[in-house]
N, C-alpha and C positions, 0 to 999 in steps of 0.2 A: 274285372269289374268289381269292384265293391262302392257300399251305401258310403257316403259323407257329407260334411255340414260344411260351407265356404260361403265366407264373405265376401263378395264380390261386389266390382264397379263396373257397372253396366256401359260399355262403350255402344253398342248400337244394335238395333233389333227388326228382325223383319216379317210380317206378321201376314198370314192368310187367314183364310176363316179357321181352317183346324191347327194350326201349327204356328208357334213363335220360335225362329231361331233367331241368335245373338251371340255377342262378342261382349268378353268384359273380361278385367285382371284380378287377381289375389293375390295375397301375400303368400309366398311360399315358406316363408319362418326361414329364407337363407338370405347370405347376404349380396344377393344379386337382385337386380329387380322384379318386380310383379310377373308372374307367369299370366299370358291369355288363356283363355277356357273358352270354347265353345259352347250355347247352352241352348239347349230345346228342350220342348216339352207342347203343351196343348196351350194353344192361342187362347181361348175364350176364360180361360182360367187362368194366366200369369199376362194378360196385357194391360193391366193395374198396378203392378207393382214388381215387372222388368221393364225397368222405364230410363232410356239413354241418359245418364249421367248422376244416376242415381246408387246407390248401394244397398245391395237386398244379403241377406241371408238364407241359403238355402240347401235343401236338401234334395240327394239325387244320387241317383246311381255314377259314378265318376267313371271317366273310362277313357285309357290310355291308346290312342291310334299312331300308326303309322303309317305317312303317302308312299307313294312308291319309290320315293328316295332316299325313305328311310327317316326321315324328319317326326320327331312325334308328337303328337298335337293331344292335348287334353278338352274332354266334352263331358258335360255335366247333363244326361237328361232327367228331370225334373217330372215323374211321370205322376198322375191325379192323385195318386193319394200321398204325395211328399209336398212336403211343404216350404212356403216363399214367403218372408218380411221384408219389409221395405223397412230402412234404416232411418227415423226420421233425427235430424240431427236437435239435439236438445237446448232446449234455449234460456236463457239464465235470466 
């Protein structure tokens, strides 16, 4: 587990009262495509701006899982005192 800052494209999110989890990709800086991330954190505080098809920046404890197949999947939680921007794209 370590802290890190990731751009992400918010593919889709599902929200209860305390808790947002989500799917979204990042650039991995290789030359394969976008890796998926898992991302949670607290509903009431990130369902403004992890929003489906949008691009936020954020900041989060990263953390590398394994199913029991061995397959590894990456999950970014996002806990209250890290912080989330929404990317708004700029207009000329």
């Amino acid at each position: 587990m370590r802290n890190a800052t990731l751009t992400i494209t918010v593919e889709n999110t599902q929200l209860t009262d305390e808790e947002l989890v989500g799917y979204g990709t990042f650039d991995n800086g290789k030359d394969h495509p976008a890796e998926r991330i898992m991302l949670c954190g607290y509903a009431p505080r990130l369902k403004d701006t992890v929003i489906p098809g949008k691009t936020i920046v954020a900041i989060g404890t990263l953390r590398l899982i394994k199913d029991s197949l061995g397959v590894p999947s990456l999950t970014l939680n996002i806990s209250q005192s890290m912080q989330v921007t929404l990317l708004v794209p700029a207009t000329v």
